[in-house]
N, C-alpha and C positions, 0 to 999 in steps of 0.2 A: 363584483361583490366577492368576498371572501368567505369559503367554506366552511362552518363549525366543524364540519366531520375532520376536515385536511388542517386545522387550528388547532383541533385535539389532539394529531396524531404530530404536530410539531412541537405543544408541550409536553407531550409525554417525552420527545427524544429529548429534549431540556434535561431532564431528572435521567433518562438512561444513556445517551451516549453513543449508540448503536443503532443501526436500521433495525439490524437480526433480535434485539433484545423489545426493541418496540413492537415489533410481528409477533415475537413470541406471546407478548404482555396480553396483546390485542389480537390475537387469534386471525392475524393477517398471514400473508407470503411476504417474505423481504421485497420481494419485487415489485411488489401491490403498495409497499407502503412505498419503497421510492418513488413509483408512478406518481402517485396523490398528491409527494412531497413535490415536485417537479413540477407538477400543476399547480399549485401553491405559491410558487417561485412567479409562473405565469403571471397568476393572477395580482398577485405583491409588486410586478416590475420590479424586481431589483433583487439580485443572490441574499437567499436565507441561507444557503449552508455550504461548509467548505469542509473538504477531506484534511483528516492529519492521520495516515496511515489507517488502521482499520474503524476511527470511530470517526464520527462527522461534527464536526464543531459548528455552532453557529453564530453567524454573522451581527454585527452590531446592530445589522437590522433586525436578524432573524431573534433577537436576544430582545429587542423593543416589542416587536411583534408576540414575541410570547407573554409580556407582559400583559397586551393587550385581549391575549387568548383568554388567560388568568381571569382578567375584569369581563369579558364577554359568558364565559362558562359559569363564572358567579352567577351573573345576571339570568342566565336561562334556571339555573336551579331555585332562584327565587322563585321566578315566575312557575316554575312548573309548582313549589310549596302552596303559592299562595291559589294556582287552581286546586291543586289539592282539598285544600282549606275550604273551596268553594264548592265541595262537593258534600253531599247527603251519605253518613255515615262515613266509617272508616273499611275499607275493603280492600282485598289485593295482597301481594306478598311486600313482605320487610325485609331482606337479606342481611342476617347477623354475623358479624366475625367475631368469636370472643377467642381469649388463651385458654387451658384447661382449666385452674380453679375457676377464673368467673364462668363457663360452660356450667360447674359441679356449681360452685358456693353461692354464687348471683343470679344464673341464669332461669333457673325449676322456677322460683316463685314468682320472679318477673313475669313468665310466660304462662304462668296459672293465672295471670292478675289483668293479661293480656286476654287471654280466652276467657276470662267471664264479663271484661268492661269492652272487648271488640271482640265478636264470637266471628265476626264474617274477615276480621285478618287473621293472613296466613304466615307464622313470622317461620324465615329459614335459615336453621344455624350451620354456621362452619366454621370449625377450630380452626384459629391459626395461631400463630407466631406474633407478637405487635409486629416482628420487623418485616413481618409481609404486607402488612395491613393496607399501607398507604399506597401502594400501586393496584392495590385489589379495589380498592375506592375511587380512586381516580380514573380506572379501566370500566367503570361501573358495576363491576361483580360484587359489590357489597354495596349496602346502603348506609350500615351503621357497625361501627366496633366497639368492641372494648380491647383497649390499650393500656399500657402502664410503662412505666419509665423506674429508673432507680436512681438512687443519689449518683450514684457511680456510671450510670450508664443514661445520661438526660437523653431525648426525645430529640432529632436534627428536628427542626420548622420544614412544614410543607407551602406552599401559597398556595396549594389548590383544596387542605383540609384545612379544617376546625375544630376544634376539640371545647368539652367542659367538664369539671371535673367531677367525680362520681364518689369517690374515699381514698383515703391513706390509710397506709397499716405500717406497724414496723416491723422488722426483718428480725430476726432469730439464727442466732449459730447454735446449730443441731451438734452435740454429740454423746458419744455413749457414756453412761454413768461409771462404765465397769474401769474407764481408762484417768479418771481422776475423782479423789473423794471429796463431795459435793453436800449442801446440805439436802435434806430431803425432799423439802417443802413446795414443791412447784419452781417456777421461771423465776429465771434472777436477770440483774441487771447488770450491764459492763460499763463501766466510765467513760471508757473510747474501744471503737473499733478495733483497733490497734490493741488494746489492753486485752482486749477480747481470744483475737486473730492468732494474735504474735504466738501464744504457747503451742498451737498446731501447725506450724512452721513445717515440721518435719511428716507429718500426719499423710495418709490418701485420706482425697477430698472425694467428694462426689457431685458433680455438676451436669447442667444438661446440656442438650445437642448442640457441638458448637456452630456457632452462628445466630443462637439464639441470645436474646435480651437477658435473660436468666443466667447463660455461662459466661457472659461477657462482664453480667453484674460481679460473678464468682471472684473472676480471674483479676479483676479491678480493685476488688473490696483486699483481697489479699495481697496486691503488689503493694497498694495502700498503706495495710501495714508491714511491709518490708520484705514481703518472698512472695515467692513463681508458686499456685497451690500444685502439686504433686499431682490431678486428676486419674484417680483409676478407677472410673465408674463414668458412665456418662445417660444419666436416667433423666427424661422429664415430666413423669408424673412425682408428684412430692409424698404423697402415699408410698410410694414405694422405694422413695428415697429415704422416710422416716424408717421405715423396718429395715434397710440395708444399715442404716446407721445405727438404729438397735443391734444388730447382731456384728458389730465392729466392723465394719468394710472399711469406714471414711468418717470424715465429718465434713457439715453442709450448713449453707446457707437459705435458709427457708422465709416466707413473707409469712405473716399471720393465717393467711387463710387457708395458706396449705400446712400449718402445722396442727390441724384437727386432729383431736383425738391422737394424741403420740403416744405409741405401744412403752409398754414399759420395757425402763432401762437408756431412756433417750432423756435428754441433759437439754434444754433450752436457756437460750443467756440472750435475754432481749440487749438489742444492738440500738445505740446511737446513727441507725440507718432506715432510709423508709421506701416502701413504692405504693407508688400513685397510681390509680385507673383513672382515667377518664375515656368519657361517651365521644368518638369522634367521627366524623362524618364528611363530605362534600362541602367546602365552602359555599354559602349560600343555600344549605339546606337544612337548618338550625331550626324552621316552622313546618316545616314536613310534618303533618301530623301524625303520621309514624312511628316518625323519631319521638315527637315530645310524648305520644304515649309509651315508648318505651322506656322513656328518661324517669316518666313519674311511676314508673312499675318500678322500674330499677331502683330508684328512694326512698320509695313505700317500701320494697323487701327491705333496706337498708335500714328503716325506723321501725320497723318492726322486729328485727335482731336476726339476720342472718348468723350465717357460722356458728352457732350457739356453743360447740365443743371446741373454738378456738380458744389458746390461752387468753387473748384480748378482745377485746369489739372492736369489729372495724367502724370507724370515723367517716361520717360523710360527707 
């Protein structure tokens, strides 16, 4: 019979490549997880993994085999939903991963809406990055995220998550009114990205921490229209990327939600660009009742008007 525990810790090296990186993920010793994988091998009859200098490759079996992991790990999270389901109230903890706006712009009234309709769940948030998200789910450190993707920077597929979508907003190039005369009257609109982009070619930009979803959107949306952005600032809350921009640093590329309340002397020119959140989660854990009470908090804040001092509404 074949392990779940020593199944998980072969698809996870599917996605990393590395013993050291799957120990690190999983809170093992490199040495513990070769052990397990080795037993694994035992139990399979037949080589799952093969060295190619420092990362471990795996075998056409061990590549079947994980397919198989995939389908087995679905099916226990079903099963674990539907005892869920079969239990008397909702109780216990929810582990939350969101990015900073949905934390600020989505998160308060969800969670207001959670403590009065489920007073005995305990829901726990933790900021991340989307581009963490999906090894923190699959590791089971989180239970549910919110994620977003950009036109310029789409989502890889996971097979061990799921996703559905939650809103669209469109993007905004932030800059100062003091460096082009503009008319007065609120947010304007650009024809093309490019139309947009192109005049701050020569510009400092201001972008966030690289490696995140957010600077990658930056540095893509501007090659886009034809140049390298210049980066001298590297900030990820948007609040305080809006006042850096008020006071001439750069100009930036903001999503609706974060461009709440813009101090004056900030320039918005909505973009033919958009990002998407969606609710993602464990494959096979889409009836967790958890999850789906925190889907319908998340859409009730969402029809009832969050962000109310954004230039737009977000679309759900």
């Amino acid at each position: 019979m074949l392990d779940v525990r020593r199944l998980r810790l072969l698809r996870e090296l599917s996605y990393r490549g590395t013993i050291a990186a799957v120990a690190e993920a999983l809170t093992f010793t490199p040495s513990a997880v070769s052990q397990q994988l080795a037993a694994l091998e035992r139990e399979a009859g037949v080589a799952l993994l093969e060295r190619t200098g420092r990362r471990v490759a795996l075998t056409p079996a061990g590549i079947a085999l994980v397919g198989h992991a995939e389908a087995v790990l679905e099916r226990l999270e079903q099963a674990a939903a539907e005892l869920a389901v079969a239990r008397t109230g909702l109780t216990g903890t929810v582990r939350i991963g969101a990015f900073p706006t949905a934390t600020r712009a989505l998160l308060p009234a969800a969670l207001a809406a959670l403590a009065r309709e489920h007073p005995a769940l305990e829901p726990m948030v933790d900021e991340i990055d989307p581009a963490e998200v999906a090894p923190r789910l699959r590791a089971g450190d989180l239970d549910v995220a919110l994620v977003h993707e950009y036109d310029f920077v789409p989502t890889e597929p996971d097979l061990a998550l799921d996703s559905i979508p939650l809103l669209e907003e469109p993007m905004y190039l932030v800059t100062s009114r003091a460096a082009a005369s503009v008319p007065p009257d609120g947010p304007e609109a650009a024809a093309s990205a490019r139309t947009a982009l192109l005049p701050w070619r020569d510009a400092a930009w201001i972008a966030s921490t690289p490696g995140t979803l957010c600077h990658a959107m930056t540095v893509r949306a501007c090659q886009a229209a034809g140049f390298a952005p210049r980066i001298r600032h590297h900030i990820d809350d948007f609040a305080t990327v809006l006042a850096m921009v008020a006071i001439g640093q750069g100009a930036a590329l903001v999503p609706e939600l974060g461009a709440e309340d813009p101090p004056e002397g900030v320039r918005l020119t909505a973009l033919p660009m958009r990002r998407r959140t969606r609710i993602a989660f464990r494959r096979g854990a889409a009836a967790r009742p958890a999850i789906t009470a925190l889907t319908a908090a998340l859409r009730s804040g969402l029809c009832s008007g969050v962000s109310p001092g954004a230039p737009g509404r977000p679309r759900p």
